[in-house]
N, C-alpha and C positions, 0 to 999 in steps of 0.2 A: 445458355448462360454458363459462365466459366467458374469453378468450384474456386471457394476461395479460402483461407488459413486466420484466425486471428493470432498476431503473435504480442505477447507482451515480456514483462522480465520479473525476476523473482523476487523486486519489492512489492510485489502486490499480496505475498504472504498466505498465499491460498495453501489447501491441502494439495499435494501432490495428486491423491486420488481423485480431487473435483475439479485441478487440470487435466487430466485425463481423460476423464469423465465428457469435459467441453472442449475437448480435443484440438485444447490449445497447446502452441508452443512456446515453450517458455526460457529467455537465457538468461544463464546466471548474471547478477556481478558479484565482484570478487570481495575479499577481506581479507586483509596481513595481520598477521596475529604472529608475534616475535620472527621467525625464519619462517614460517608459516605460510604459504599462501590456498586461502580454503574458497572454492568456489560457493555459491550461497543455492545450491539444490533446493525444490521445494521437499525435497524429501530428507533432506541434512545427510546426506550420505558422505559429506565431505567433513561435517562438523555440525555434530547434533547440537540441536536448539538447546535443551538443558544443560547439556555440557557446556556450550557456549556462556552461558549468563552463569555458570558456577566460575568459571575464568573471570571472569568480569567482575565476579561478586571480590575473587581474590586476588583483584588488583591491576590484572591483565589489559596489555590496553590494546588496538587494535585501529587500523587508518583503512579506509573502503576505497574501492574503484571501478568507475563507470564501465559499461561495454564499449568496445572502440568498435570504430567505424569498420574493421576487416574482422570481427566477432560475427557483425549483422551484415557483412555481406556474405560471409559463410553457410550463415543459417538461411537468409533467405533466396541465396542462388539455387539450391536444389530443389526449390518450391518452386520457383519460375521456370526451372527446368522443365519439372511436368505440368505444366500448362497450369497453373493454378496461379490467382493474385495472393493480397498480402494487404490485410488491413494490421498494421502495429500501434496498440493502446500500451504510452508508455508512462514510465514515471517521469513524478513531475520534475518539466524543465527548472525548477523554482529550489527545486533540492538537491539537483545530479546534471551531469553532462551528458547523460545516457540517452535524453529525447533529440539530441544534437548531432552526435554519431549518426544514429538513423534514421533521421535526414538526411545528413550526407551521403551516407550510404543506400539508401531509396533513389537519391539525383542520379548515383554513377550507375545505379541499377537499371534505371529507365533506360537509357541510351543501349545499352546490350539488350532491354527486354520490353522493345517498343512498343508492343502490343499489350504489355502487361499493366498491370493497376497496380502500386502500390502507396497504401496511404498511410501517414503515420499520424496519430491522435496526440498531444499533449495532454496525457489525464488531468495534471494541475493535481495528483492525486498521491497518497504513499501507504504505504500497509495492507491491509484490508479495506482501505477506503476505494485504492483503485482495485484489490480484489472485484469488490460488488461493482465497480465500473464496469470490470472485464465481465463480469458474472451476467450480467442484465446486458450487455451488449452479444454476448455468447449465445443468452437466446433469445433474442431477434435473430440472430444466425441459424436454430435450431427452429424457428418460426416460418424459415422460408425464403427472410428478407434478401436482398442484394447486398453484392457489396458497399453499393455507393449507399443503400437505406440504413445500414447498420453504421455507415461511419457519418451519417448527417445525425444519425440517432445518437450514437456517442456526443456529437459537437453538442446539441441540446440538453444532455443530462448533466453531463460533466461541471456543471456548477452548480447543481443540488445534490451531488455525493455530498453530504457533511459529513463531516471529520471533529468527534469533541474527544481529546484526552487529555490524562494526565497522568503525571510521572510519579514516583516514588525520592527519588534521590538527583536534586536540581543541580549536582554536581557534574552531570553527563552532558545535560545540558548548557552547563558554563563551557567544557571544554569546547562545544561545539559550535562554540558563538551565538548562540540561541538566547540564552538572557548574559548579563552582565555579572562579575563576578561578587558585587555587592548584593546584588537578589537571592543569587546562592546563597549567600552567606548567613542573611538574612531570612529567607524564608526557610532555612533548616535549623536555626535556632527556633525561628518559633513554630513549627510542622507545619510550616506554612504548606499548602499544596496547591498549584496552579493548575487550571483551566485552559487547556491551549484549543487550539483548531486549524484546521489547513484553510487559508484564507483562498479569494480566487484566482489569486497569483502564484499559487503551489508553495508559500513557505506558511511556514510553521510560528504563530504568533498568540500573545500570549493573552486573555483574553480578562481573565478572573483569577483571585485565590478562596481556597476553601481553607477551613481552620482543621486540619485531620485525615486520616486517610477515606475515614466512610462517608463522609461529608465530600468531597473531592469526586466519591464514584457515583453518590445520589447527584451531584450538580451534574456531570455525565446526562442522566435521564432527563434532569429537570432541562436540559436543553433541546434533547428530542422530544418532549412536550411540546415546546413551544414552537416548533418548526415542521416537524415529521409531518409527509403528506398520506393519509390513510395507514396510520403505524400499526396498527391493527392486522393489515392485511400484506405487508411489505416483507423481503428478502435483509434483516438483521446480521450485519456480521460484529463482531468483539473479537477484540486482539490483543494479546495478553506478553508482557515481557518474563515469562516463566512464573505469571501469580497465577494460577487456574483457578484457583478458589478466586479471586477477588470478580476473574469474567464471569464465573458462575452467579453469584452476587448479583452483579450487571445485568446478567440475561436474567434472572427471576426477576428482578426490581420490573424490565422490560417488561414483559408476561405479565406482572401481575397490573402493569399500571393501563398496559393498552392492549391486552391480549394478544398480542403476537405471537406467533406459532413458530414461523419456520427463521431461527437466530442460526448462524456457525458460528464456532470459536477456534481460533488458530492462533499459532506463536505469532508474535515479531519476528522477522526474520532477524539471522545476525546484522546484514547490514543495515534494516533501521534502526536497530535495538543498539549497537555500538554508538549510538548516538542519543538514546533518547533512555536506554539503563535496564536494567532486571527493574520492576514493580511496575514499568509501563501499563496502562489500561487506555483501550480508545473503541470508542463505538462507532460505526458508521453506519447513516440508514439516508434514504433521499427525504429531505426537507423542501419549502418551499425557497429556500436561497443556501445560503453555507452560512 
């Protein structure tokens, strides 16, 4: 059986060390920040996370860019070189360009690398939501499976990753066409705070509002109540736009309501977080739908 590579990209917002760890590979995309151009490292070695969101806080503005198709033939030529496949769990077609690319870049790969497998997943996923995609797909990889079991496994799960967050500041989200500029406007006169989700189409839709910021991150739970499959015993991730205390919040609310044990908490990367703002909060755990 021929050894194989999971590679995804660094909107999935994992810790650098627990890509490592599940010895996946991982490619950046990019962020323009004034002459700027900072690749988005899971390790911010290009542009630390908190640095990142204090720019942001003071006004800084910033335009993101997908992997092109000759990024992901780079990365994955030398993996097919030594006789290994390539299953690619990417971000969602629904937010980026980036699951398009490689595609096309998997098609002109087959032809050079006949013999080879290479499959590419559309998570429909962004943050930590397709982190735990990758995470729970990583081990069935470390469980033994095949290539072809772990990417039928991905096709199956991939629309109970649920995705519940909410922002701080509906201003990031106005620029990003994500609500309308009278909702801004409106729901920050009166603290309004919304309830978003990744729907099963990979974008970002807006669901509910809460009147407050702690009211906002209790609705969070109260949605993994009603969905979570065995919450009790499940792989928890929280992703935070530079509030740690607010994830911290989140994860005990979690703990206390269903006993959950094993939660991670990680940044937004910059390139979700240039879209969605510093005070970001988003939980991800598998439900029985999204």
């Amino acid at each position: 059986m021929r050894d194989f590579v999971i590679m995804t990209d660094s909107c999935c917002d994992m810790t650098a060390q627990m890509a490592e760890e599940l010895e996946l590979k991982v490619l950046p995309l990019s962020l323009l920040m004034g002459q700027d151009t900072y690749r988005n490292w899971l390790d911010g070695r290009e542009i630390g996370f908190h640095d990142f969101y204090e720019r942001i806080r003071a006004g800084a503005t910033a335009t993101t860019s997908a992997i092109s198709v000759g990024d992901f033939e780079e990365a994955m030529r030398p993996i097919l070189q030594e006789g290994r496949d390539i299953l690619y769990l990417a971000f969602s077609s629904g937010l980026s360009t980036t699951y398009q690319s490689a595609v096309i870049a998997a098609d002109g790969l087959r032809e050079e690398f006949p013999d080879a497998k290479i499959y590419t997943v559309d998570s429909l996923a962004a943050s930590l939501g397709q982190g735990l995609f990758v995470y729970l797909c990583a081990q069935q990889k470390r469980a033994g499976k095949t290539i072809d079991e772990v990417r039928d496994y991905a096709e199956e799960i991939k629309l109970k990753v649920c995705h519940w967050f909410t922002v701080d500041d509906l201003n990031h989200l106005k620029r990003g066409g994500r609500i309308s500029a009278a909702t801004a406007l409106f729901g920050t006169m009166l603290t309004i705070k919304p309830v978003l989700h990744v729907d099963d189409e990979g974008h970002l839709i807006s669901v509910s509002k809460a009147r407050g910021r702690k009211a906002s991150l209790l609705a969070l739970v109260d949605r993994m109540e009603k969905t979570a499959i065995d919450p009790k015993n499940q792989t928890v991730f929280i992703s935070h736009g530079d509030c740690e205390a607010d994830a911290q919040f989140v994860a005990d609310e979690v703990r206390r309501r269903f006993g959950t044990e094993d939660i991670h908490i990680n940044y937004v990367g910059p390139v979700i977080g240039n879209h969605s703002g510093p005070g970001t909060l988003a939980l991800f755990f598998l439900g029985t739908e999204r």
